[in-house]
C-alpha positions in Angstrom: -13.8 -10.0 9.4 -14.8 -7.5 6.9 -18.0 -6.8 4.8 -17.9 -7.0 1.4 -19.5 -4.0 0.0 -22.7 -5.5 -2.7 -21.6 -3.1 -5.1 -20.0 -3.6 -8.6 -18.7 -0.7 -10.0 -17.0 -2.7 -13.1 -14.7 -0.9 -15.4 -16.3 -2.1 -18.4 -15.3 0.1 -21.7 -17.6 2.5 -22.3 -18.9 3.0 -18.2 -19.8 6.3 -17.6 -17.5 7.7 -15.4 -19.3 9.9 -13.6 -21.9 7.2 -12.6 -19.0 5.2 -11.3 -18.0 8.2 -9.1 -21.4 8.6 -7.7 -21.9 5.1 -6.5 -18.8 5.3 -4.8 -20.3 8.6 -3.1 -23.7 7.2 -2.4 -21.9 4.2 -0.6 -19.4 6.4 0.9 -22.6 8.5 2.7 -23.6 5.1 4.2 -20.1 4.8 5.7 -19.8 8.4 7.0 -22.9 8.0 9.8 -21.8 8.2 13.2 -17.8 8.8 11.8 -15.5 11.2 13.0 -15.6 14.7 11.3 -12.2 15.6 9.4 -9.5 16.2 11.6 -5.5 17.3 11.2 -3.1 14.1 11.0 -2.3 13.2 14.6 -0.1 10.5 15.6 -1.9 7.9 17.2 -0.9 6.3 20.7 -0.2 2.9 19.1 2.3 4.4 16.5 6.1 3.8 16.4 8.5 6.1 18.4 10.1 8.5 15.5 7.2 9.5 13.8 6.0 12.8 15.3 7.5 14.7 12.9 6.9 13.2 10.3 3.2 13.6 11.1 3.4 16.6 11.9 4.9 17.6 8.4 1.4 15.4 6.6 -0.9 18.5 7.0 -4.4 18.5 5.7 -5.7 20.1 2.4 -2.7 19.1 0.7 -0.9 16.1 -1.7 2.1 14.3 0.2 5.0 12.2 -1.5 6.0 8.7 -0.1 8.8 6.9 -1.6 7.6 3.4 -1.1 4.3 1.7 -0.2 5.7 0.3 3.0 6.6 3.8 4.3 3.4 5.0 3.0 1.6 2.3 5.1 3.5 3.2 8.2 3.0 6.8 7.8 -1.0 6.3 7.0 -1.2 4.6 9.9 0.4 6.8 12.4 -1.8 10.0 11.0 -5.2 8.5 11.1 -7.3 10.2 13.8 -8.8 8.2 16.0 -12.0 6.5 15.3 -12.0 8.3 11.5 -12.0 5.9 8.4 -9.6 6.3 5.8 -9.2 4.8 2.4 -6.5 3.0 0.0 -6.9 3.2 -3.8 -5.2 1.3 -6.8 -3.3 -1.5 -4.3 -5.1 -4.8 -5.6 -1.8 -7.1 -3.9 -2.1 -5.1 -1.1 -0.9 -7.3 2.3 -3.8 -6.7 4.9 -2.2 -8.6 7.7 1.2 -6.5 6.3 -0.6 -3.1 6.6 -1.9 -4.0 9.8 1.3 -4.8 11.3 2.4 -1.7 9.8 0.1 0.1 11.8 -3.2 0.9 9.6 -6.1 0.1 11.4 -7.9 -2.0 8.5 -11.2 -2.9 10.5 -11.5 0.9 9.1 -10.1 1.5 5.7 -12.1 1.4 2.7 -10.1 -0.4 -0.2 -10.4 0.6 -3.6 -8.3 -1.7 -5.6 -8.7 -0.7 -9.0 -9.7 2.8 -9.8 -9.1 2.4 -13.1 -9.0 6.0 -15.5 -11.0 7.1 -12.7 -8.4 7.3 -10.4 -8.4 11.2 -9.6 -12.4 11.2 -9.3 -12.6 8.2 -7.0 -9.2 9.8 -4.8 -11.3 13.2 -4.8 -14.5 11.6 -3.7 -12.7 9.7 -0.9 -11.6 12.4 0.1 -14.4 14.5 1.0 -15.3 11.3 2.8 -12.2 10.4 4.8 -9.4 12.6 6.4 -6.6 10.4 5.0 -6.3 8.7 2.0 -3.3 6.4 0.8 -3.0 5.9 -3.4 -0.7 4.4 -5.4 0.8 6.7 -8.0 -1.3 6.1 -11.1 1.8 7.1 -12.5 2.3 10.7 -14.8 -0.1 13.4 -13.9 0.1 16.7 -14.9 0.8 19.6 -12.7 -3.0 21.0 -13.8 -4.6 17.5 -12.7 -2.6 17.6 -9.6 -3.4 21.1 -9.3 -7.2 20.4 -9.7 -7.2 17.9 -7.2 -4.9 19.9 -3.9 -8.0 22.6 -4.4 -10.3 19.4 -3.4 -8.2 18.6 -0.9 -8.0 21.7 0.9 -11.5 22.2 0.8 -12.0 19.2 2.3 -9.4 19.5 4.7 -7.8 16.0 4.2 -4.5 14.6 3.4 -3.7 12.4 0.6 -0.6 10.0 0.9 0.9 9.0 -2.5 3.0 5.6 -2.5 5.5 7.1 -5.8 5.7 10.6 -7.6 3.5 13.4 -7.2 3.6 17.1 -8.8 4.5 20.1 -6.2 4.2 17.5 -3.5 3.8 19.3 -0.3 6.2 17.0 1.9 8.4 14.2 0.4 9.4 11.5 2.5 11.5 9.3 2.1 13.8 6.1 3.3 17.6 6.8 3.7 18.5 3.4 5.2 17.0 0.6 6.3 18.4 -2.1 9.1 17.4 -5.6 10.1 18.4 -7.8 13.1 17.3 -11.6 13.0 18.8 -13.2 9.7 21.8 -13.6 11.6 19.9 -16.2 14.0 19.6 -18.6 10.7 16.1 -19.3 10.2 15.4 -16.9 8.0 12.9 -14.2 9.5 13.3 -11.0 10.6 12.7 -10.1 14.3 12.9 -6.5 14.1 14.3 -3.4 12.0 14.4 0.2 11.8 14.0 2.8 9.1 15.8 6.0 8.7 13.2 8.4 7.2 13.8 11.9 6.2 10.4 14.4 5.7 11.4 17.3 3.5 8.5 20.3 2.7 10.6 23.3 2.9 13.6 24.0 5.0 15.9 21.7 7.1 13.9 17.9 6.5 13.8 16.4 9.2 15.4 13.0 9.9 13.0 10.5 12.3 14.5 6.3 13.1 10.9 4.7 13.1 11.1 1.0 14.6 9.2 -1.7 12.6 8.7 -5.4 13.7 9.8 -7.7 10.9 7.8 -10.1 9.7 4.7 -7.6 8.7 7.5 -5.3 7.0 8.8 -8.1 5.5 5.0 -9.4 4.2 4.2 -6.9 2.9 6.3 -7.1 0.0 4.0 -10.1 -1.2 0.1 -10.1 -2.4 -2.6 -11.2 -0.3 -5.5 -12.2 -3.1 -8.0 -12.8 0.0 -7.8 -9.1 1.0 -11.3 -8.8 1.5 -11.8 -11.3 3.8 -9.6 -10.5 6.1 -9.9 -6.4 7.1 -11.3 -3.4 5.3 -14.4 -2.6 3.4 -13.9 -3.5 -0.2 -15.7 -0.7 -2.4 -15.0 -1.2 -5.8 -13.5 -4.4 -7.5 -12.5 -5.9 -10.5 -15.0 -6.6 -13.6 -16.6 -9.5 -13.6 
């Protein structure tokens, strides 16, 4: 069970920005204490066969495309060092019981569900917190923004996971098929699956099958309101 974090950091119209961002920091430094320094990506024992090189394409200091948030999850998962926090932004319907099926370690992920216009602030401040962060695409961003924010990321030597589009991505991954075994039984859930994911940053991409069990995959295509309460450290919510 997690701890919800007694801070408000409402998006009221008007809030000064650059407060918001430094409350996030000043909780952030509380979090830090006794956690791992920044580390490269590594893929973590736990992780599904297939993914070492994908991981191995997710190099710090830099911006990385994921087609889908499911994919993203899976990948976030595997390149988490061990023992190190990491963070998800602007995913309020986020699945926690999904994600952790999917791999991410949620006991130690610091949500962030609604960045609001803030969204490259808050991403950069994680970052210089955590060695991997996961965001959903806040949707256009211009190369100079995107630009701005892969200078922050290589001085802070961590690697930021986009779930959508993202300018002069470093590595784009994505899914080229997906397969499922269990329907056929006839009660409706599926036991296992596979994806077929290709990691392209330059060169030959490279093609890795990654195993996923069904029913988290599968979940975490829904919304789980009680996120909070079930994994992760909530660190900035809604307005009142």
């Amino acid at each position: 069970m997690s701890t919800r974090v007694p801070a408000r950091l409402e998006r009221r119209a008007g809030q000064d920005r650059t407060a918001t961002v430094e409350a996030l920091r000043a909780r952030l430094r509380g979090m830090q204490q006794g956690a791992p320094q920044h580390a490269a990506p590594r893929l973590e024992e736990s992780a599904p066969a297939g993914l070492e090189e994908v991981v191995r394409r997710l190099r710090s200091g830099a911006a990385h495309s994921i087609e889908s948030r499911g994919l993203a999850l899976v990948c976030m998962g595997a390149a988490m060092p061990p023992g190190a926090w990491g963070a998800i932004v602007g995913m309020p319907d986020l699945g926690i019981e999904a994600a952790r099926d999917l791999g991410v370690p949620i006991e130690r992920v610091a949500l962030v569900p609604h960045p609001g216009r803030s969204w490259l602030d808050v991403v950069a401040s994680l970052a210089e917190a955590m060695p991997v962060v996961l965001a959903a695409s806040p949707g256009p961003v211009t190369p100079t923004d995107a630009a701005r924010l892969a200078a922050r990321l290589r001085q802070a030597s961590s690697t930021l996971l986009v779930a959508g589009a993202w300018p002069n991505a470093a590595t784009v991954v994505r899914s080229v098929r997906a397969e499922w075994q269990g329907l056929a039984d006839g009660d409706g859930r599926l036991a296992a699956g596979s994806l077929l994911v290709e990691a392209a940053s330059g060169g030959a991409p490279s093609i890795a099958r990654i195993p996923i069990g069904g029913d988290g995959a599968a979940a975490e295509a829904g919304a789980d309101a009680g996120a909070d309460e079930h994994g992760g450290q909530l660190l900035h919510q809604p307005a009142a």
